[in-house]
N, C-alpha and C positions, 0 to 999 in steps of 0.2 A: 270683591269688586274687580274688574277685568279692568286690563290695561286701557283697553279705550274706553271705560266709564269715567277713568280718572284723567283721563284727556281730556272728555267734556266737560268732568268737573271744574278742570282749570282752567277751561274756555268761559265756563259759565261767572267765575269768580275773579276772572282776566282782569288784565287792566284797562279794558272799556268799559266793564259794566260795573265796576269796584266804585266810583264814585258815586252810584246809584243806590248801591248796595248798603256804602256806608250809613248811609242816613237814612237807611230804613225804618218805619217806625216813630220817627220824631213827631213829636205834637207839637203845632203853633202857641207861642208864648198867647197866655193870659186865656189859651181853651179851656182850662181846667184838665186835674186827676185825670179825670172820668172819659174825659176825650176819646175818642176812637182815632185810627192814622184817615186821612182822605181815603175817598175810592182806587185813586189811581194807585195810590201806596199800598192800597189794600189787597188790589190785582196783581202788582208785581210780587208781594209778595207770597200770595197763594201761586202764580204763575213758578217762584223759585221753587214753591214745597213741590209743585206736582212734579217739575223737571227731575229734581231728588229722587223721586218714585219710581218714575219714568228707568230711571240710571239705575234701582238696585240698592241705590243707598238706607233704605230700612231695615233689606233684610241682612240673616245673620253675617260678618263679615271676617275677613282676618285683621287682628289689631293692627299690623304694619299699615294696612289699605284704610283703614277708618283714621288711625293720625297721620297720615299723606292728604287726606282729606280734609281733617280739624285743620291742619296747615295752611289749603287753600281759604277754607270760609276764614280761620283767623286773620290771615291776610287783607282781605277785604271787610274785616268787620261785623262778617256777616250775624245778624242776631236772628234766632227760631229757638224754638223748641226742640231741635234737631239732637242737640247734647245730649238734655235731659230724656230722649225718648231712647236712645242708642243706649244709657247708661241703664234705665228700664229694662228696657229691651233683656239686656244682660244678665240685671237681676232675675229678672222674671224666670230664664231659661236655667240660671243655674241653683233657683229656687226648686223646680220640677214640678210642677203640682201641674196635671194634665188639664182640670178645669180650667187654667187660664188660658190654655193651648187659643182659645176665638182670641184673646185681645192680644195675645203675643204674634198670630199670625194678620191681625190686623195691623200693628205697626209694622210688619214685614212690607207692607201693601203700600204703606202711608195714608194709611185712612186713619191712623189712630194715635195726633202728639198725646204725647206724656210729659208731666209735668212731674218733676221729686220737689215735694215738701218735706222740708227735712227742719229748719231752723224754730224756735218759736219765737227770738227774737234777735235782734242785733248783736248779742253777745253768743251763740250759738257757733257751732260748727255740726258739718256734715260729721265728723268721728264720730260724735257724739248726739247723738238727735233728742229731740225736745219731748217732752212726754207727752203721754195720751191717755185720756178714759176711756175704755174698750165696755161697752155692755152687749150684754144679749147673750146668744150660745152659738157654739159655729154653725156657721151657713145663714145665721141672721144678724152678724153684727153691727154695731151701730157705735160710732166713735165721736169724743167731743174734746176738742180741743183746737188749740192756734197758731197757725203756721206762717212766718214773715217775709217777705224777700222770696215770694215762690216765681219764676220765671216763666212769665206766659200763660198764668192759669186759664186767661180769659178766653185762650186757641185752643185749648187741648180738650182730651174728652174727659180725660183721668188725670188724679192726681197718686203717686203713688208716695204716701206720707211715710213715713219712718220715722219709729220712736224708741223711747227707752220707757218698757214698762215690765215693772217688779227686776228692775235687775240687768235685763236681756235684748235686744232692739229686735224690732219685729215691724212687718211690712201689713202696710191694708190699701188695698188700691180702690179709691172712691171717687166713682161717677161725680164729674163737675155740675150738669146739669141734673139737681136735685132740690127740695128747698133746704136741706141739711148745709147746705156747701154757699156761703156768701163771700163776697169777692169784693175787694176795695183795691182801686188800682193806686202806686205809692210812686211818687216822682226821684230822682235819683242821678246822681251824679253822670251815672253815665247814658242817660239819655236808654236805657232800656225799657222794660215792659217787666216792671216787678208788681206783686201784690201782695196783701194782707189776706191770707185765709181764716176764715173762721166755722168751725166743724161743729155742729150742734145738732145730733141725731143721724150725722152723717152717712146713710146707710154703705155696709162695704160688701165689694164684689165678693163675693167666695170667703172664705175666711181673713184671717188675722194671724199671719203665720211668724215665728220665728226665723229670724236669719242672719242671728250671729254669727253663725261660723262661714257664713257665703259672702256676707257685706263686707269684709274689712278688703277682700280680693276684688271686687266688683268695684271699691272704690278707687282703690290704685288704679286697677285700667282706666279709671274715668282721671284719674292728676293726671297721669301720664300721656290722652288724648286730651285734654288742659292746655299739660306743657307743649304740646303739637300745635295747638290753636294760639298760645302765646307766644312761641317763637314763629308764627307766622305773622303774627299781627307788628315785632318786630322787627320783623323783615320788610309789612309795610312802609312802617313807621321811618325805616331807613331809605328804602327807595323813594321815600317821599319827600326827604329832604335832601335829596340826591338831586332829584329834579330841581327842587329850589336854587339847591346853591351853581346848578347851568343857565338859571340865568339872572341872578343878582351876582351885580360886580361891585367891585371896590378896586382901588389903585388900577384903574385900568383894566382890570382882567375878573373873569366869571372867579364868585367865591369858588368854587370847585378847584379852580388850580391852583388856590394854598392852599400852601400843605395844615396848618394847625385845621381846620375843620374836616377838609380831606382824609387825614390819618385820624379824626377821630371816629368819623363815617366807616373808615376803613375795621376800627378795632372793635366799631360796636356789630358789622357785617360778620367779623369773623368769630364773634362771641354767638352771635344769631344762627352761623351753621354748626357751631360747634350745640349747643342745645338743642336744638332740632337734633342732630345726631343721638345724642344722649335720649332723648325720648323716642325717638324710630328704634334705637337698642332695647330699651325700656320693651318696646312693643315688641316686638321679635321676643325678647325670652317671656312674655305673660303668652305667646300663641305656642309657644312649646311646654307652659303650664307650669313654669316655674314662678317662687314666690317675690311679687315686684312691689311688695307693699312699701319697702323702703325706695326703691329705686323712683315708683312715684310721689312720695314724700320729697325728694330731693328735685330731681328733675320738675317738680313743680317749681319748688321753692327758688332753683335757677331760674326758669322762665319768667315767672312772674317779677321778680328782681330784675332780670335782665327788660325786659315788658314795659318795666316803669322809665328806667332810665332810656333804656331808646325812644320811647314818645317825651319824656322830657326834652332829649337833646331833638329831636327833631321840632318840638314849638320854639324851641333857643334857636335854631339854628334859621328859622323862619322869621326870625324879626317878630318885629310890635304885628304883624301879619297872621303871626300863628297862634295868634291868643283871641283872634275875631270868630265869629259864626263861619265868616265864610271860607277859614279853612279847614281841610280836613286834618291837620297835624294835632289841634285842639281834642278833634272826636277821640283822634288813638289814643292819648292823654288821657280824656273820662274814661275811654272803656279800662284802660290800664290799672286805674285805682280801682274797679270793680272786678273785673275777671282776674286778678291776681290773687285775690285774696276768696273766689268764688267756693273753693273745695278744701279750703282750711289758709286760715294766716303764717303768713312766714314764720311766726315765731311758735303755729302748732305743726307747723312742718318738718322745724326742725329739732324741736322736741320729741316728736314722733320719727323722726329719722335717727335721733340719738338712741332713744329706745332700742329699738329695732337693731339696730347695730352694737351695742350694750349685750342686749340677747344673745345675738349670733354670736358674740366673742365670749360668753361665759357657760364652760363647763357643766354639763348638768350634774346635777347631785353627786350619783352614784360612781361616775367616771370620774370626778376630781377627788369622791374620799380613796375609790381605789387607787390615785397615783399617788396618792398623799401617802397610803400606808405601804408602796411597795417601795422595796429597798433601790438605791443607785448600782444599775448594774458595775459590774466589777471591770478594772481597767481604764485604761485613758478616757474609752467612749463614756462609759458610767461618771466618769468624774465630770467630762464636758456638758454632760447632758445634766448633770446636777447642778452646773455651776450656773447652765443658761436659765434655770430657773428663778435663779434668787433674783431680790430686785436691783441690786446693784450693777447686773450687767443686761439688765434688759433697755 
């Protein structure tokens, strides 16, 4: 993405059009599930997907430019399909199967969201995906089973489901508009666009492929453009109660110029650049193809913790005002408890970060019995390097 697409972009997700953006999508109390958003809602936001398109944003990117990007839409709250087609997208390519080459170069275009079905229900996570019944033989299979909390199904053309069968996770990408594919839309804390999938003959595009050893890297790029979109959306969340507190006063003078809320503004800002930093590094070594599966692990696990408390502190910091409809500090609040936890829960983050880090620091087999049975070299050095071993002086 060139420098001046990502100019528009922050034009497009600025702070004029950010309070438009927030609240895209909402349905009027008491429409019902099943509600569609109004026309006008509906235009703007087919109007956002084309500008996306317009800019370059589908096709392939460099990760630094794609979370410089999750940044701005976190920022303004922005909800699409956009994630989950980008995270596709990736899959797809470093799947390789040339038969997909039409729908991967249609999301390049933006004609083509994708949607990842991954959970089967509330207790799920993306590590681990929910099973599936796969029949037929390749090139004609047919999948049944049910997917919760899938994002947007109702936009997109495809779902691309991921399961765990006989052992293994493996990918099937299935046309939305089919009679196999039924859709029940789920209301949710945070004012999103989730559903209930249910897969009963579901016929799949191309095969039913294996991609264990591609998904666990494909996923980390997607925590790590996560933790992009969540330390922006904390970055919202604080210049939003920046602006509050310029112009509620107490003793005279604008909240802003004491210092107790002031410096706490100050420490949750500098906690906001500091994780963004952390996930733009994050990005920078996955585009030089090194392994960031921990690095997204954590770098989420920051963001999303940092995510929560800075929309907390900004509904606090808004009075009895920031817990109404009509402000926007509430929204950053709901989305906060859901995109936190959207690509694994803090607490499989960081179990999967311990892991991961557990690994790298332990010796394989053969190198720990060979230092085990060679003798302490001879001399001062021999003795030092015997000593740093034990556990007494580690």
């Amino acid at each position: 993405m060139t420098g001046a697409a990502l100019r528009e972009l922050g034009e497009l997700f600025g702070e004029e059009l950010a309070p438009v953006l927030r609240r895209l999508g909402e349905r009027p109390r008491g429409a019902g599930a099943d509600a569609r958003p109004d026309e006008e809602d509906a235009a703007t936001r087919a109007a956002v997907w084309a500008t996306l398109a317009e800019l370059g944003a589908f096709a392939p990117q460099p990760q630094p430019d794609l979370v410089a990007a999750a940044e701005l839409m976190g920022a303004a709250l922005y909800q699409s399909p956009y994630p989950d087609t980008v995270t596709a997208a990736d899959l797809l390519a470093a799947l390789g199967d040339a038969r997909l080459d039409p729908v991967r170069e249609a999301i390049a275009r933006g004609a083509c969201p994708v949607a990842l079905a991954v959970r089967e229900d509330g207790l799920g996570t993306p590590a681990r995906p929910g099973p599936l019944t796969v029949h037929g033989e390749p090139g004609a299979h047919t999948v049944d089973g049910r997917r919760d909390f899938v994002a947007f199904a109702a936009d997109c053309a495809h779902l691309l489901v991921l399961a765990t069968v006989a052992g293994q996770t493996v990918l099937a990408l299935v046309p939305v508009d089919q009679p196999g594919v039924r859709l029940r839309r789920r209301d949710d804390i945070g004012r999103g666009d989730l559903y209930e999938v249910l897969l009963e003959g579901a016929a799949v595009a191309g095969d039913v492929h294996p991609v264990g050893a591609v998904f666990p890297g494909v996923l980390a790029r997607a925590r790590i453009r996560q933790a992009g979109a969540l330390a922006g959306a904390s970055r919202g969340a604080v210049e939003l109660a920046a602006e509050r507190l310029k112009s509620r006063r107490a003793f005279g003078k604008p909240l802003a110029q004491h210092q107790a809320p002031a410096y706490r503004l100050a420490a949750l800002a500098a906690e906001t650049a500091t994780v963004a930093a952390f996930a733009r590094a994050g990005a920078e070594a996955a585009e030089r193809g090194e392994d960031v599966r921990r690095t997204g692990a954590q770098a989420l696990y920051l963001a999303g913790e940092l995510a929560r408390r800075a929309a907390a502190e900004s509904v606090h910091l808004h009075g009895a005002y920031g817990m109404t409809e009509a402000c926007d500090a509430q929204l950053f609040h709901r989305r906060a408890a859901v995109d936190a936890q959207w690509l694994g829960t803090g607490t499989e983050l960081l179990r999967e970060a311990a892991e991961l880090l557990a690994a790298a620091h332990t010796p394989a087999p053969q190198a720990a019995a060979h230092a085990a049975a060679a003798p302490p070299a001879a001399g001062p050095a021999g003795v030092a390097a015997a000593g740093a071993a034990t556990p007494t002086n580690r």
